[in-house]
N, C-alpha and C positions, 0 to 999 in steps of 0.2 A: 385715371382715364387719360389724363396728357402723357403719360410715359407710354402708354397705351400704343397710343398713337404713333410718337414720335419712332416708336419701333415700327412700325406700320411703313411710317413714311420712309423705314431704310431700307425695305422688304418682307419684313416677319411679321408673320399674320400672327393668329391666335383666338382664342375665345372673346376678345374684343372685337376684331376686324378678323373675316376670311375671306376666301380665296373660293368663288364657287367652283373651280376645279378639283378643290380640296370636295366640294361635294359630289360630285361628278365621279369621282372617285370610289367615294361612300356610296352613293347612291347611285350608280351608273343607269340604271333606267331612267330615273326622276326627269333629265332633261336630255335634248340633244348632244353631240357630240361639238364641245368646243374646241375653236379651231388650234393649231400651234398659235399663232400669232393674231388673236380676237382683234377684230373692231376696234371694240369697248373694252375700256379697264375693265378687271372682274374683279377688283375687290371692292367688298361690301360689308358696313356695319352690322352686326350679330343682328339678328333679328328679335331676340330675344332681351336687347337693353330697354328697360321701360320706363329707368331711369333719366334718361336723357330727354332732353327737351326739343320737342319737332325744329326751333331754332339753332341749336348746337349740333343734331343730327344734320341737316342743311350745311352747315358749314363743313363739318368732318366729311360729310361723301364727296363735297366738291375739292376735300383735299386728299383725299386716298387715291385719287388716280396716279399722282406724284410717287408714291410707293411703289405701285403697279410698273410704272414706267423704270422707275428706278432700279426694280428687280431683272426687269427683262434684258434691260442695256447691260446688268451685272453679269446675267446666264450667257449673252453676246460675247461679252469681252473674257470672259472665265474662257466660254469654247473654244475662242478662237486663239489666244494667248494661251494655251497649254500650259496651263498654269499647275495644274492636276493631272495625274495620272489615274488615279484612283474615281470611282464616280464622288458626285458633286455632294451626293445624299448624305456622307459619311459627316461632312462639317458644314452643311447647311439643311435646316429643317424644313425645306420647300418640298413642294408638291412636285410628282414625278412628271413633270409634262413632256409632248413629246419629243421637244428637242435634248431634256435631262437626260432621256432614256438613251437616243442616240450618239449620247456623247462626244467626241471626235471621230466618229464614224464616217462622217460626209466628205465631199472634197476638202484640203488642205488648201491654206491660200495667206503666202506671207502679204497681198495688200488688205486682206480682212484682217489679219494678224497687226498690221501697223494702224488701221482704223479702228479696231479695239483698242492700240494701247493710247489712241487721242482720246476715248470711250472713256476709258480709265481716269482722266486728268480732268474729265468734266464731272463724273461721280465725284470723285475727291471736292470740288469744287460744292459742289449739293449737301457732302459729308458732312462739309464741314458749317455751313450753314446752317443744317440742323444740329450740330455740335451748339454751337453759337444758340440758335432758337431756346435750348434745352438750357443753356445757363443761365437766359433770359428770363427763363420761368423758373429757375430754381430761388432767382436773387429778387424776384418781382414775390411781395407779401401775397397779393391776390389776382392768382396766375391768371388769364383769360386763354380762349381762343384767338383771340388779335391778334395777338403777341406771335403764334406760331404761323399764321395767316399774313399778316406783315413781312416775316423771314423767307417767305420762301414763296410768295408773288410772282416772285422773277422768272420761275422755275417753270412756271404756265407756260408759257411763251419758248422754253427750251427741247423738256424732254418731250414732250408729243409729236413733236417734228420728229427729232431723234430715234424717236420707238419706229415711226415711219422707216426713215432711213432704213433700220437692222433688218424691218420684213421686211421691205424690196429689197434686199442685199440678199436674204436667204430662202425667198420665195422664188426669186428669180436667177437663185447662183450667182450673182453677179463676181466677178473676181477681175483681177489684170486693168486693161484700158476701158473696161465696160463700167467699173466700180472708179474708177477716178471720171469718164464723162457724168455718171450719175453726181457724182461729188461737187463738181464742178457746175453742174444744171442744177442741183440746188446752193449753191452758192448766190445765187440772181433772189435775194428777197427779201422785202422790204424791214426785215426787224433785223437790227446790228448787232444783239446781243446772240441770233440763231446766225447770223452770217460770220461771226468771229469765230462761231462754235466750229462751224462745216469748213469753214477756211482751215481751222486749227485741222481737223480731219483731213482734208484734203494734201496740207502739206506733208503728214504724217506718210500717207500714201504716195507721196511727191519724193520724198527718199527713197523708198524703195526701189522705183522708178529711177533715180539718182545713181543709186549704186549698181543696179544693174546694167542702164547707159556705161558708166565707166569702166564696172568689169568687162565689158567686151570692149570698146572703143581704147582704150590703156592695153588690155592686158589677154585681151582674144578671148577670154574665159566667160565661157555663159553660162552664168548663174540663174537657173528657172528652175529650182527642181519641181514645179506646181504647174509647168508648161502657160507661165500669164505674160511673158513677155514677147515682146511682137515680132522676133526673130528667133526662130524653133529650128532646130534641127529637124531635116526633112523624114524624119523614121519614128519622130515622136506623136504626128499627127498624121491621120489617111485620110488625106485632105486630097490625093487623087489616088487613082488606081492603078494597079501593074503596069497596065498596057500605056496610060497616057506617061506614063514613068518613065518607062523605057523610050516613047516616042520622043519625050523631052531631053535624055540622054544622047540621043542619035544628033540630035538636030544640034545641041551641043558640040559633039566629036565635027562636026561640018562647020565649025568656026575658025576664025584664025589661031595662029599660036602666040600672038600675041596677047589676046584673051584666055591664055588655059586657066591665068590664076581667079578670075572671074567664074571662068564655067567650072573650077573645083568649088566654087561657093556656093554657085545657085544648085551646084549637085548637092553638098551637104548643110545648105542653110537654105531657108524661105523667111519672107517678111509677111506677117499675116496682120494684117489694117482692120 
């Protein structure tokens, strides 16, 4: 039953613990349509253990949401690090939800791309935790629930916020300077162990931001092929129309010549705030 689990807690459901998606699936009338990114965890203990004791069920469901979360942050960072070409189903046995289905379909976005690979560095961080939990109980004569409850306490306090983060990132497209003020707005609160986390996220995003500043300021080269940086070439975006185009061009040519190298910029460059 504890190995059960402990696979649970890395994302893999099973006839111990599933995934009412997985039933939803099966049963697609049975219940309404759950969202991409639920509320509530949805994984839940088999309904069918009879074995287990209403005190040990109590504990397991309050630690399977750490799965849930765990799994989601994994689909997050898998999509956005194009880590895979191939769909996700091939080397993991999860449920087809519907960001699975859509695979890298959606907007492209190297600052979700670098907020994934901080994603990345906090999973490993959870990994290895229950690495650890898992030797605890192997080297412990008579293993408990504590033991795995003890290891990974911490974790409460991490990924729920986290999971948060990934749906407003992808509920609301967030990408470019809209995804670093979000990062940055949650930065502001009050637990140090989620504030080192989104810090760590935040400066991940702060490179990109980085290199892009220096590719143009150094070397005139703008680097945005995902259009998230705040100076665009004026043909990448129709952010006005012919007429007020031209009217902008005119009023330009009626400047001095000492400004041409100026008005060839505001001709082929804009700053969008």
């Amino acid at each position: 039953m504890l190995h059960e689990l402990l696979l649970a807690l890395v994302g893999c459901t099973g006839d111990f613990v599933i995934d009412e998606r997985d039933l939803q699936e099966i049963l697609p009338e049975s219940a309404g349509p759950i969202p991409e990114y639920p509320d509530q965890p949805t994984f839940r203990l088999a309904p069918d253990l009879s074995f287990i004791h209403p005190s040990e069920r109590a504990v397991i469901e309050r630690l399977l949401p750490l799965g849930f979360y765990y799994r989601e942050l994994d689909h997050f960072a898998a999509k956005h690090r194009n880590l895979s070409s191939f769909p996700l189903s091939k080397y993991f046995t999860l449920p087809q939800t519907p960001k699975l289905q859509k695979g890298n379909t959606g907007n492209a976005s190297i600052y979700c791309r670098a907020v994934a690979n901080g994603i990345v560095e906090i999973l490993s961080v959870y990994r290895t935790a229950v690495l650890q939990v898992e030797q605890n109980l192997l080297s412990d004569p008579m293993p408990i629930l504590a033991t795995v409850t003890k290891g990974l306490n911490k974790f409460d306090v991490l990924l729920p916020p986290l999971y948060e983060l990934i749906a407003e990132i992808e509920s609301e497209d967030l990408r470019g300077g809209q995804l670093l003020n979000l990062l940055h707005k949650r930065c502001h609160c009050g637990v140090p162990e989620l504030q080192a986390c989104i810090q760590r996220l935040l400066w991940h995003g702060h490179q990109v931001l980085y290199n892009q500043l220096a590719s143009w300021m150094i070397y005139g080269i703008l680097q945005d092929p995902h259009g998230e940086f705040f100076i665009q070439r004026q043909g990448d975006k129709d952010v006005e129309s012919e007429s007020s185009h031209s009217d902008m061009s005119e009023n330009l040519k009626q400047k001095s010549y000492e400004h041409a190298a100026l008005n060839d910029w505001n001709i082929g460059f804009h700053i969008f705030l």
